[in-house]
N, C-alpha and C positions, 0 to 999 in steps of 0.2 A: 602149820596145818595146810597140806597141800590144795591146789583148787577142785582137783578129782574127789576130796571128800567133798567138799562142800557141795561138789553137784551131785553127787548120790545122794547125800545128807537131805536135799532141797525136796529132794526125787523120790522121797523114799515115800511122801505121803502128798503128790498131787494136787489133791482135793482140795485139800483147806486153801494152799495155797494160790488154785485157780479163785478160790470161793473170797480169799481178800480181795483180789485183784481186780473182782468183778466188784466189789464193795466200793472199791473205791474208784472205779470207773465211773460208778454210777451217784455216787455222793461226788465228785470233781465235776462233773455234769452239772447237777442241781447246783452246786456252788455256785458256780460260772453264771448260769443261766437266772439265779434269781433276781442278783441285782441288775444286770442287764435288764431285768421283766418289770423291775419297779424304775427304772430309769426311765424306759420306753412306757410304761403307763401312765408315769406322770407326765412325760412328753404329750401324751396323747389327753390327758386329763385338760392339762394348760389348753393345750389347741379345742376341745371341744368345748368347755368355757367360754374362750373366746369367740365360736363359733356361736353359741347361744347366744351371748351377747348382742341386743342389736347393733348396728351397725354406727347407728349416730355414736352411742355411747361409745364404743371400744375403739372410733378413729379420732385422729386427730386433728381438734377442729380448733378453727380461728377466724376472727371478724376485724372488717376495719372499718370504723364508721366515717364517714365524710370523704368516702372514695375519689380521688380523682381520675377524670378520664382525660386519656391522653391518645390523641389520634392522631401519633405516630403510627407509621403504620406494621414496625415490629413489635409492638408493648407488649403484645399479648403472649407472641414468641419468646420475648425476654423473659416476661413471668413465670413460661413452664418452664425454661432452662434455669430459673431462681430458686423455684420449688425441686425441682429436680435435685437441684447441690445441696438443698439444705436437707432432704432426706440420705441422699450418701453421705453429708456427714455427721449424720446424725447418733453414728456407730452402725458395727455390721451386723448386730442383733435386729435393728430396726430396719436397716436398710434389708435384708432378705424380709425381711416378712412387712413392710408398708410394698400397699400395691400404687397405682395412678394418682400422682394426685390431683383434684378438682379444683373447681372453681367456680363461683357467678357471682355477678354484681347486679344487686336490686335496689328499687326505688326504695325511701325509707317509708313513707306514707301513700297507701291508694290515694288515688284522683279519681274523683266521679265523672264517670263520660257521660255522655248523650247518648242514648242508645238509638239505635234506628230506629227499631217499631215498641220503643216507647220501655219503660220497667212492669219485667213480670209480674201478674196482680198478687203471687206469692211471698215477694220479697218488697222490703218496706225502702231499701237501699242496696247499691250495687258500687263498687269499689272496686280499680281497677291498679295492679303494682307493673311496674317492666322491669323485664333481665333481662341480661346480657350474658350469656354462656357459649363462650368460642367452641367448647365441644357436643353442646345438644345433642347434633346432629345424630351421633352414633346412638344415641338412649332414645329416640322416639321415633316413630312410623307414621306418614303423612297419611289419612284417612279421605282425606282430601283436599286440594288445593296444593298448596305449595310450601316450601319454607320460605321465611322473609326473607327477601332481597333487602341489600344494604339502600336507607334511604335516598331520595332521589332530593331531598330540601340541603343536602350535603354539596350536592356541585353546584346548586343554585345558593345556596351559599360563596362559594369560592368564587362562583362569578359574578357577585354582586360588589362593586367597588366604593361606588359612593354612595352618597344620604337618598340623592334623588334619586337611585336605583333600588334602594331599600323601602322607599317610600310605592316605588311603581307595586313589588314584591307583593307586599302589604295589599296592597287597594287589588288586588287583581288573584290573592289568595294562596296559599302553598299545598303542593299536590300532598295526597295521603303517604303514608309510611306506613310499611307492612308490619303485621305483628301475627304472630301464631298462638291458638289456645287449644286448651284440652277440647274431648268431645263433651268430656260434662259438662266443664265450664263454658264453652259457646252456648250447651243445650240451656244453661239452667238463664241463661242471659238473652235467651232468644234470637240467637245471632245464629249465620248460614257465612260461605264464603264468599266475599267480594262486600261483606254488609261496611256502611262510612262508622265506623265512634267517633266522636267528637268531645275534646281534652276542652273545660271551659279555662283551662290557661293557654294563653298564647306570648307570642315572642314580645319585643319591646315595640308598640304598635297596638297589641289590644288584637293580633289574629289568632282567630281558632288553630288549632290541636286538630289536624284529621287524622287517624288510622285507619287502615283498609284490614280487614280478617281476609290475610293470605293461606292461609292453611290450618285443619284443622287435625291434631295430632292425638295418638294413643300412645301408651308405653312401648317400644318393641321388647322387653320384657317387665313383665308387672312386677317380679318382685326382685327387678333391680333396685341394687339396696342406695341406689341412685335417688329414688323417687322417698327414700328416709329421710333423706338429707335436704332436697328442695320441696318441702312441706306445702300442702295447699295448691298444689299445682295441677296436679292431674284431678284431685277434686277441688273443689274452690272452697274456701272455711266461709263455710255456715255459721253464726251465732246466733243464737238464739236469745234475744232479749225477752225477759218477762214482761216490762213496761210499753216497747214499741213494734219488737216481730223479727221477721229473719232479716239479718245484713249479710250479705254476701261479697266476697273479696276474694276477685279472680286473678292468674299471675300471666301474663301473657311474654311470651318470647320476642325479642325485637332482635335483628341481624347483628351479629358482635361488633363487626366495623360501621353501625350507627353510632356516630360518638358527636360531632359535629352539628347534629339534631338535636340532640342531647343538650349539648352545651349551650345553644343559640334558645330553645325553649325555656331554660328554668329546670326541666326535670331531672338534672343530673344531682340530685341531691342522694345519692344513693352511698348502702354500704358492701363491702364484698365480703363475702363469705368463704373459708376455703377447708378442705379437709383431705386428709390422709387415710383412703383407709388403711386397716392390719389385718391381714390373712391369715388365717389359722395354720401355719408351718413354722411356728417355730420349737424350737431344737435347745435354743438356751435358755431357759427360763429367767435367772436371774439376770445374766447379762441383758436379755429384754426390757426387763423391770427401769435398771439402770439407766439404759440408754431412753426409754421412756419420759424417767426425770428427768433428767439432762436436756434434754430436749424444749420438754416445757417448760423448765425452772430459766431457760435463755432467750429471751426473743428472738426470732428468725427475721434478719434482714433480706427483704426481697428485692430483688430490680425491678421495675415495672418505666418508670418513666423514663424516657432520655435527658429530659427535661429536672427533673428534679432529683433530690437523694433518694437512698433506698426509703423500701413502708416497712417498718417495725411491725412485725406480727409475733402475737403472743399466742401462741397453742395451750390449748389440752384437751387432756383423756381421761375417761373412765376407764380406761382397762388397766392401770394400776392398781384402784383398786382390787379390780376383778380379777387379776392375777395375784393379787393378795392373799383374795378373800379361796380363790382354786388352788392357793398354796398352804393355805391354813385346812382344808378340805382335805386337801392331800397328808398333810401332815397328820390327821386323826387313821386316815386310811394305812400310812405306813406304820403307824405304831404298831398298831395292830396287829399287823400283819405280820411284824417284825418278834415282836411277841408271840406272833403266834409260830411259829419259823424258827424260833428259838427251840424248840423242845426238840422239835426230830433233829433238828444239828446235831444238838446234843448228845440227842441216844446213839447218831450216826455212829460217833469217835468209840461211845460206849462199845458198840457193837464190832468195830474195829478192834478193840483190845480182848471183848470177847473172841474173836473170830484168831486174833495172835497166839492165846490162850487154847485155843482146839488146835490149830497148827503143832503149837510145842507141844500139847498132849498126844496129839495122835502120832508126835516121834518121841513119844518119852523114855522108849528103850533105846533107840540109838542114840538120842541126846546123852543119855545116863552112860551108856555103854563109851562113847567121846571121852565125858568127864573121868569117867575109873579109868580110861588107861591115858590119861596125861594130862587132857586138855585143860587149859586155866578157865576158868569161871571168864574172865575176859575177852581169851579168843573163840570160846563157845558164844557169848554175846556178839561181839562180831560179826561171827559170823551169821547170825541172825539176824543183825541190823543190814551186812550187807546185800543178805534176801531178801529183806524187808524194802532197800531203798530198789533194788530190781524189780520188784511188784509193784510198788505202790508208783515210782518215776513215769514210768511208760504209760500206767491204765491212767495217772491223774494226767497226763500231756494231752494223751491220747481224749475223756472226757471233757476234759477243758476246753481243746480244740472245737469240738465238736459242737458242743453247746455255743463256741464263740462264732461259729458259723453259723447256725441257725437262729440262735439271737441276735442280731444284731443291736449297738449300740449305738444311738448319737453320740454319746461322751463315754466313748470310754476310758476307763482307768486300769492303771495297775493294782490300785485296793480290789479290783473286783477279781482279784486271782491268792488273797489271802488266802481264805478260806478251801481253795482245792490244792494250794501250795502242803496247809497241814495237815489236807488230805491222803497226800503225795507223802510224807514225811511217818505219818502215822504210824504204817507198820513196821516200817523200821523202830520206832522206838518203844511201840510196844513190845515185839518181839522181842527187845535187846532188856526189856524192865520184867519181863514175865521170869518168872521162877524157874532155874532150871534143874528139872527133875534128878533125882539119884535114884539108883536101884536099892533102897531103902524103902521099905513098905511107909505110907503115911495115909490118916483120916483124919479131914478137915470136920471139926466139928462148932459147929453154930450154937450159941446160946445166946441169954443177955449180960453174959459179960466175954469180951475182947479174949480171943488168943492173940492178938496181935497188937504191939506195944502201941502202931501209930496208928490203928486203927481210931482210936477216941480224940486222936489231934486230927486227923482229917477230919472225923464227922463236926468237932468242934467248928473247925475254921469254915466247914460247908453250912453250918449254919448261922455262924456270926457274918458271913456275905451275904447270907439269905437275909438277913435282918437287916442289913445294911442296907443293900438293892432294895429292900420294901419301904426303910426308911426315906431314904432318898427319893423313888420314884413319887410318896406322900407328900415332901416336904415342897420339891422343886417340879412337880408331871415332868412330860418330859421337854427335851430339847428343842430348841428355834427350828420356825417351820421351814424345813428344807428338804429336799427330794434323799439327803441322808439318813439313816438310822440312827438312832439314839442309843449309845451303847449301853446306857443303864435301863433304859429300858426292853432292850435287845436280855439283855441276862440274866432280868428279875425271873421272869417264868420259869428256865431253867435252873437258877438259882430254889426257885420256892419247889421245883419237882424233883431238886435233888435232897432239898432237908427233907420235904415228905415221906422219900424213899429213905432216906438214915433214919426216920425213928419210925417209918413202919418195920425195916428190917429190925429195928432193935426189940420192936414190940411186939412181933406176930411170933416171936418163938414161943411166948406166954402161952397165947391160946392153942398151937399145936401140941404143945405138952398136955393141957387138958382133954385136949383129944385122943393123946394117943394113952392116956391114963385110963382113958373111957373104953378104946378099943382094946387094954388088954384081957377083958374080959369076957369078950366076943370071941365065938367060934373060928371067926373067919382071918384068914391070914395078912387079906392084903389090907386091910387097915390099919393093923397092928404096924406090920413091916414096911408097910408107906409111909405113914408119918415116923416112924424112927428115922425113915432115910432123909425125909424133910428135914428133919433138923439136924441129922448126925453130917447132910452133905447140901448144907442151906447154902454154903459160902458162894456157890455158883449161881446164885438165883438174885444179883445186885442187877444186873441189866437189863436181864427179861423184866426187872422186877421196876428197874425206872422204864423201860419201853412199854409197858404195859398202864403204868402211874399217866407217863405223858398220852398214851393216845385215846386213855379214857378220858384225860383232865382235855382235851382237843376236843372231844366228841363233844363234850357239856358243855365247853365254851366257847364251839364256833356255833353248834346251837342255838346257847343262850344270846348272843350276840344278834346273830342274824331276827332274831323274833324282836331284839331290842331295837334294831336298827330300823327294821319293816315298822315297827308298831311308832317308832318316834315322826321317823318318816310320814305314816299315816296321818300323825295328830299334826304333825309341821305342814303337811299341806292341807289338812280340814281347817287349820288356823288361819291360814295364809286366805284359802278362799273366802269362808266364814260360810258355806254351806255345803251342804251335797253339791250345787252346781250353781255357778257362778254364771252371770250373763251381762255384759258389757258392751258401751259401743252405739248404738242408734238412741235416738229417743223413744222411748215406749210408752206409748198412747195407754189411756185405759179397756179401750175394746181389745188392745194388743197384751196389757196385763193378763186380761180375763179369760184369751184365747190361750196363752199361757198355762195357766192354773187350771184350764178344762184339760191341758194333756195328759194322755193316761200315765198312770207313775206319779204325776204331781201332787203333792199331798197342800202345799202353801207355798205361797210367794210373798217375798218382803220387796219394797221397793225402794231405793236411794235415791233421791237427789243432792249431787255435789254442786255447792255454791262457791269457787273458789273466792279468796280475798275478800270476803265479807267484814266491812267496819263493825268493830266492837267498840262503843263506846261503852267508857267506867270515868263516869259523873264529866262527860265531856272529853275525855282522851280520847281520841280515834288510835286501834290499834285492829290492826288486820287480821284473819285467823280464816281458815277450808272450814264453811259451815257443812255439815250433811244432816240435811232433811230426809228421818227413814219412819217408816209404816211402824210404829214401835211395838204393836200390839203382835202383827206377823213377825218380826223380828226376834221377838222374845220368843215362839215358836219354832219359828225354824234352827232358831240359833243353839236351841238346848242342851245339842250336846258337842255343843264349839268347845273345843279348848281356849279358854281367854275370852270368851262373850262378854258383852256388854251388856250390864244388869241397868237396862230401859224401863226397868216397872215404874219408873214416877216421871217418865216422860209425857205420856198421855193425859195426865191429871193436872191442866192450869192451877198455878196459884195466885188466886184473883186476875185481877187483872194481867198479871205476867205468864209467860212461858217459861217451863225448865227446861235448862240446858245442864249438858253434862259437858265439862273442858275437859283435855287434858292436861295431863301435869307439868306439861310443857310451858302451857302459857298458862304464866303468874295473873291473878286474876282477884282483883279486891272485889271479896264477896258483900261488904258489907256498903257500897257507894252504888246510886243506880245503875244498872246495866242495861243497854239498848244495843239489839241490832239495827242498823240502819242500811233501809230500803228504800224506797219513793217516801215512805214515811218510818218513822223509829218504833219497834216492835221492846216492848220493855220484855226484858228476861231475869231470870234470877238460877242462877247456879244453884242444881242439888245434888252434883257430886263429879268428882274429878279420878277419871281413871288415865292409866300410861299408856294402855291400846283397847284396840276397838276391831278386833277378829274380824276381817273382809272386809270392814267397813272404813276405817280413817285412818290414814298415812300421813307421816310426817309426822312434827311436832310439836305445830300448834294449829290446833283443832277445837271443833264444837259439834254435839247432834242434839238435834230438835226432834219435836212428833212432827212428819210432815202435815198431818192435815190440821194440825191446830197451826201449824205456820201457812198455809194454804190460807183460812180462816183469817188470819191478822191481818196478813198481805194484799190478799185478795188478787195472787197471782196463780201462776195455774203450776208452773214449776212441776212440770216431767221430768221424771228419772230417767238416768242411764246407765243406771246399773238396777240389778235383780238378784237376789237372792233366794235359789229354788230347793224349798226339801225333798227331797224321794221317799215313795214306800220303802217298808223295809222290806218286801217281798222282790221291789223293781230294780232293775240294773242300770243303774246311773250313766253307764255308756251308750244304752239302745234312750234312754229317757233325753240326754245330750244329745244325741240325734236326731231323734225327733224335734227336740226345740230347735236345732239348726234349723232344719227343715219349716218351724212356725215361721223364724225370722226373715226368711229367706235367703241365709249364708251371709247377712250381715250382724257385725259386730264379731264378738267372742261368746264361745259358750265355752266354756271350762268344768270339769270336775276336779277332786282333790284325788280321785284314784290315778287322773290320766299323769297328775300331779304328779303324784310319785312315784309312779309307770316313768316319767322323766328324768327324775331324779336315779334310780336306780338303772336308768338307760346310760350313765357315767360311764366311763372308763373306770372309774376310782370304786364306786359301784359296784361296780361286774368284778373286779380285781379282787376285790375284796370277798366277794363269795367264791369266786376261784380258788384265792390264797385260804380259804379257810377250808372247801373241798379237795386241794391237794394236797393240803395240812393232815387232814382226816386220812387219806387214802395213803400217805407216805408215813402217818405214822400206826396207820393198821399194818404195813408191809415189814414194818421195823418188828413191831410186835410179833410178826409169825417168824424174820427172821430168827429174834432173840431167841425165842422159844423152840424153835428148831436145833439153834447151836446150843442152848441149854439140853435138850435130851439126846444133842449125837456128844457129846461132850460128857454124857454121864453113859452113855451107853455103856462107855468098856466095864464098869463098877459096877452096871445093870446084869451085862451079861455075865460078868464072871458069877454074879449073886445067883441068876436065873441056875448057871453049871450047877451049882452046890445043892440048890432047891428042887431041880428034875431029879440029881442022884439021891436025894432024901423021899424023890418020890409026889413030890407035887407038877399039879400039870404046868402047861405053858399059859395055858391065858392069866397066870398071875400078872403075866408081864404090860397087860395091857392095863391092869390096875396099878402097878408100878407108876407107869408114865402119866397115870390121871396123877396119883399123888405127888410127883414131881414137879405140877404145874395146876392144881387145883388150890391149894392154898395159898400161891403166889399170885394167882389169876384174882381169887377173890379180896385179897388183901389189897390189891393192885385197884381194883372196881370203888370198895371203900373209900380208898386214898384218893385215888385219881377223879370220883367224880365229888368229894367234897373238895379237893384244889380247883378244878373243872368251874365248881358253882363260887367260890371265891374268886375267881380273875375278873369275870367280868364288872364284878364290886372294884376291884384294883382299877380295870380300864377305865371307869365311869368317876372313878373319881380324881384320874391324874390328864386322861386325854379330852378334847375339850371335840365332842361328836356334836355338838350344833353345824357348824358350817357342810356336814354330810347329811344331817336329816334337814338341815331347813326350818328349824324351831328356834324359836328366842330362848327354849330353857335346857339346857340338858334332860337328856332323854332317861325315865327313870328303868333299869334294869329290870325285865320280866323275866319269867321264867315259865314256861309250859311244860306242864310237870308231866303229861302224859307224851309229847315229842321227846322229850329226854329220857322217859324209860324206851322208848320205842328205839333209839339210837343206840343207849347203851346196850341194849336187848340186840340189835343187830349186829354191833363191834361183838359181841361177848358171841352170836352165834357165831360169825367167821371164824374166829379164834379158835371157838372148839371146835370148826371143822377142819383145820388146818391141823391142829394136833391133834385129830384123830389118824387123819392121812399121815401125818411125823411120827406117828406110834407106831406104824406097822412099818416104814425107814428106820426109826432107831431100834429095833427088835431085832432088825434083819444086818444092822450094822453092829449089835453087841456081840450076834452071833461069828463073824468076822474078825472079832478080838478073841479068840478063845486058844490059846497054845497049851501042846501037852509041856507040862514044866512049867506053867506058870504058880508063883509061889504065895499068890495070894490070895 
């Protein structure tokens, strides 16, 4: 067969052929570009995780207690070039993404100075700790005075030789040494620049400790995550004792080459601290993870002295978890999606071999015309595969490319080019498996039994993999959490949307027959002669007929999802708080309660006080446990419609002489041998009931809560809360009400809602992905559906129009033809609605029971599956109008395209 046929052959009907070529330009595209889209989500999921993360947690921190100093005068140089090797070699996952690392070395216990003008009448005690931090300098701004000069008792040191010169030293006194403190801590300690403290330890001699207040300093930026790490410093830690009052314990800066002071005083008893932080840039997740471990499961030998061996430092981090736990997050996110992603694949290929099937049709006379004067059934395929791999090669290169330009990848692969490889591949092989026509008249007629021998082994084996993938997905969910697809979970959907469509096709011919039994009784034509053609020419209605299955069963189940996910969300962060609005952070007076509870919105306020490490004796064992004293009576109010509340109703009712307490189940607890808390004196208690959480209220896993006033009452202490638990009206908006209470507080502490809550949560990358992935789900497989239905009525047109010929010469008008094309695509549209929105309301029953959506909503239970039955008519109601607008518009296209096919001398 020469190549001049082949390109008239190609040529003879343009269209279709443009119209693959564009199918699969645009399906090699989305190919390309999806996994690409989930590679670089999760890249970005990982990075903003860690970005939430504080900062102490996610770096990599380590301590060496009984630090020595060494004043050589490069130690400190050596240090960061020790630290420096150990993060290069730490791997090159870790090494791009750890930033500087730190350091300081602090006293292990305050020393009480002598204050100049004496202790503020606020504070009961005042405690003083020193560091040593060679890089301060660059984290804070001198407000006034100066930074500390290296001490001056250091070269009178070196030049003290003998006894009798040490003795002169002594009796004649050693000059001050500078130190630098925050502006709080000077203020809260009454101290100015230039003020003497006085250390009551001295050298070996029995002399004073002078410091001179050289400078006093603020953060040059506050929320350098610097000021996480050296705790207490810019504020000074407050405790609040119940029995004696506030102690305060301030950290003050001394020059880093003070060492020699240090040593000669006593107060170098200090340990050092060091941390790494990690930057939200990384690119390889799990090589991260790896080099994470690795790191901290090995101690890092540092240099520091000249003088001695390396210091064994042992790191670690929280962020293996938390890259754990944003990869387990992830993993519910990609199922999903991958699931959901599955069905328009699917229909894509379908629509590909439909789209093969118009091509060969609309050459079915030259094709025919080939075959009768010679050609083999062989080199007619052929040469249709040849056309085929010319269409499909070029537009899937040509899509591929494209998307691989504007998506970019961190890691790309070659699997991410499968899928537009058998995009590329597609029409050639369908063209080459399509049927090729003979000038022999034929009419495909549809029932519920097979003209076609393999027709019952395919639907068989499409349904025994459908039961298989559902099997499987039940028995095993799906695969290890990783930024890959789950291929059994990737094919179930499509799998359950292709049996749904084999026994809806099998079974909707049933009820067209009743129909059209019904309309032949009826006056009118086009019901009669519509459903005959429904079924006499159903054979071509398998793809519109899964495209329409999958984008209703999409419409119902990214729906139903999104309302599942919003509404678990919701309840995971009302849990997490344990009211409308959470308030945390300062101690709150009870004038400051009550100013509270007058603001407008506020309906009740419950009040906590955490006791951390409280002795629980049982009949003499002292064992430890977080007491929270809460308002139990306000409690049980506010709390009422927590998910997971604490039932406090026998909190408030002593029994006898004892107090109830509720434990958790954490801590084992002999209910039957006395039980006392012990405080200045032992409060006898008796257990009346053990729950596992305590919604906003108690963390961790061993735990207790009392009524605070009947513990107030025992005690006889005053035990101010600092934390609150605040209800809203139902009419008020919890974000103007959180406002306001900032505003009571004075922008101290935290005020929290659970809406801002999951305003956060869904602020994700994984999130956001996921309502995208289920919006271009929707919208690619509404596109698929008009295309089917489009190639379904220009692909019936020529059997339309010749009908239409026969039907004007017998004298009927032309707008049969418009009732024609509703019946072509109304029975398959409805049938399709049925199917597709009961599959639709069954997956997310499948997702909820194999994918594990806690680590996305934030709840300790899996989220149970809602449905809003009024969103869902509203949706399907809106896919179903598009559709019919689309083939309204295709009805007056295929009328005008039947007419097109009509030759004098055609024989049928």
């Amino acid at each position: 067969m020469r190549f001049s046929l082949m390109r008239r052959q190609a040529a003879s009907s343009p269209g279709a052929s443009i119209a693959l070529a564009l199918i699969v330009l645009v399906a090699a595209g989305l190919f390309t570009a999806w996994p690409r889209l989930q590679q670089t989500t999760f890249n970005d999921e990982i990075n903003y995780q860690i970005e939430q993360t504080p900062a102490p947690v996610r770096a990599l921190t380590g301590a060496y207690s009984g630090w020595f100093l060494d004043q050589g005068p490069d130690s400190w140089s050596r240090l960061d070039a020790s630290l420096a090797d150990a993060v290069a070699g730490g791997g090159p996952a870790l090494a791009a993404s750890a930033g500087m690392p730190r350091y300081s070395v602090t006293s292990d216990e305050p020393v009480l100075p002598t204050l100049p003008n004496g202790l503020p009448t606020d504070l009961v005690g005042a405690g003083l700790r020193l560091r040593l931090d060679p890089g301060i300098a660059e984290h804070v701004r001198p407000v006034e005075g100066d930074l500390p000069a290296p001490s001056p008792v250091d070269d009178l040191l070196d030049a003290v030789q003998t006894q009798e010169g040490w003795e002169a030293v002594l009796a004649d006194g050693f000059p001050a040494t500078d130190i630098m403190l925050s502006v709080e801590s000077a203020q809260r300690m009454g101290l100015a620049v230039g003020d003497i403290l006085t250390l009551p330890q001295g050298f070996s001699g029995g002399a004073e400790i002078p410091l001179r207040l050289s400078g006093i300093f603020e953060p040059a930026d506050p929320a350098d995550p610097q000021w996480e790490f050296q705790l207490n410093t810019v504020r000074p830690l407050i405790i609040d004792d119940p029995n004696t009052g506030l102690h305060l314990t301030a950290t003050g800066y001394v020059n880093p080459d003070t060492v020699g002071w240090l040593n000669a005083t006593g107060l170098a008893v200090m340990s050092a601290e060091f941390w790494i932080p990690i930057e939200a840039t990384t690119t390889d997740t799990p090589a991260l993870i790896a080099d994470l471990r690795s790191f901290t499961g090995t101690p890092q030998n540092l240099e520091y002295s000249s003088q001695g061996p390396p210091v064994e430092v042992r790191f670690a981090s929280g962020l293996t978890d938390v890259l754990a736990g944003a990869t387990a997050r992830w993993q519910g996110t990609a199922a999903v999606l991958t699931m959901v992603a599955a069905g328009p694949a699917g229909v894509t290929f379908a629509i590909l071999a439909l789209g093969a099937r118009l091509a060969v049709s609309r050459r079915r006379t030259t094709l025919a015309l080939v075959s009768a004067r010679g050609g083999s059934g062989a080199q007619v395929r052929g040469m249709l595969a040849v056309e085929g791999l010319v269409l499909g090669l070029p537009a899937a290169a040509l899509g591929a490319a494209v998307a691989t330009l504007a998506v970019p990848s961190p890691q790309p692969s070659w699997t991410d080019y499968l899928l537009p490889a058998a995009a590329a591949l597609a029409p050639a092989v369908f063209l080459a498996t399509t049927p090729v026509p003979s000038l022999r008249a034929s009419r495909p007629d549809l029932s519920a039994r097979s003209t076609s021998q393999w027709r019952w082994v395919v639907e068989v084996v499409v349904l025994a993999l459908a039961a298989a993938a559902l099997y499987l997905m039940l028995q095993r969910g799906i695969g290890d959490a990783t930024a890959q697809a789950d291929p059994v979970a990737t094919a179930t959907p499509l799998l359950l949307a292709l049996a749904a469509c084999v026994i809806a096709l099998r079974l909707y011919p049933v009820p067209l027959r009743m129909v059209h039994a019904l309309t032949r009784s009826r006056r009118r034509l086009g019901g009669f002669l519509g459903s005959a053609r429904a079924i006499r020419e159903g054979s071509a209605g398998v793809v519109p007929m899964l495209a329409l299955i999958v984008g209703i069963s999409i419409a119902v189940f990214s729906t139903t999802m999104i309302t599942t996910l919003r509404a678990g969300t919701d309840s995971g962060a009302l849990a997490d708080a344990g009211a409308d609005i959470r308030m945390s952070g300062p101690v709150y007076s009870e004038e400051l309660i009550a100013q509270i509870a007058a603001t407008e919105g506020v309906t009740d306020v419950a009040a906590v006080t955490t006791i951390p490490n409280t002795p629980l004796s049982e009949d003499g064992t002292i064992r430890r446990l977080d007491l929270y004293a809460v308002d139990s009576d306000a409690l049980a109010r506010v709390q009422e419609d927590v998910p997971g509340a604490l039932d406090v109703s026998e909190l408030a009712t002593p029994d006898g002489d004892t107090l109830p307490i509720v434990v958790s189940t954490g801590h084992e607890v002999e209910t039957d041998v006395p039980l006392e808390l012990v405080f200045s004196d032992a409060v006898p208690v008796s257990v009346v009931g053990q729950a596992e959480a305590a919604s906003g209220v108690a963390e961790g896993r061993s735990w207790a809560i009392v009524d605070l006033d009947l513990l107030r009452e025992a005690t006889g202490q005053n035990l101010s809360p600092r934390l609150l638990l605040v209800d809203v009206a139902d009419d008020a908006d919890p974000a103007l009400v959180a406002g306001a209470l900032h505003d009571v507080v004075s922008g101290e502490g935290q005020v929290t809602s659970p809406a801002q809550n999951a305003a956060d949560v869904f602020a994700s990358p994984s999130a956001g992905s996921m309502i995208r992935g289920f919006v271009i789900a929707l919208v690619v497989s509404v596109l698929l559906c008009i295309v089917a239905l489009v190639m379904t009525l220009v692909l019936a047109a020529p059997a339309r129009g010749r009908l239409m010929a026969v039907l004007r010469t017998l004298g009927v008008g032309p707008g049969l033809a418009r009732s024609l094309v509703a019946w072509e695509t109304a029975p398959l549209t409805v049938v399709a609605i049925v199917v597709g929105a009961a599959l639709g309301l069954a997956l997310p029953q499948l997702v909820g029971a194999t994918v594990d959506l806690r680590p996305f909503t934030g709840d300790d239970a899996q989220p149970p599956i809602i449905y809003d039955p009024l969103l869902l008519v509203g949706v399907i109601a809106g896919v179903v109008a598009i559709l019919t607008g689309c083939v309204v518009l295709a009805s007056g296209i295929a009328r005008r395209l039947s007419l097109s096919v009509l030759r004098i001398g055609d024989a049928q």
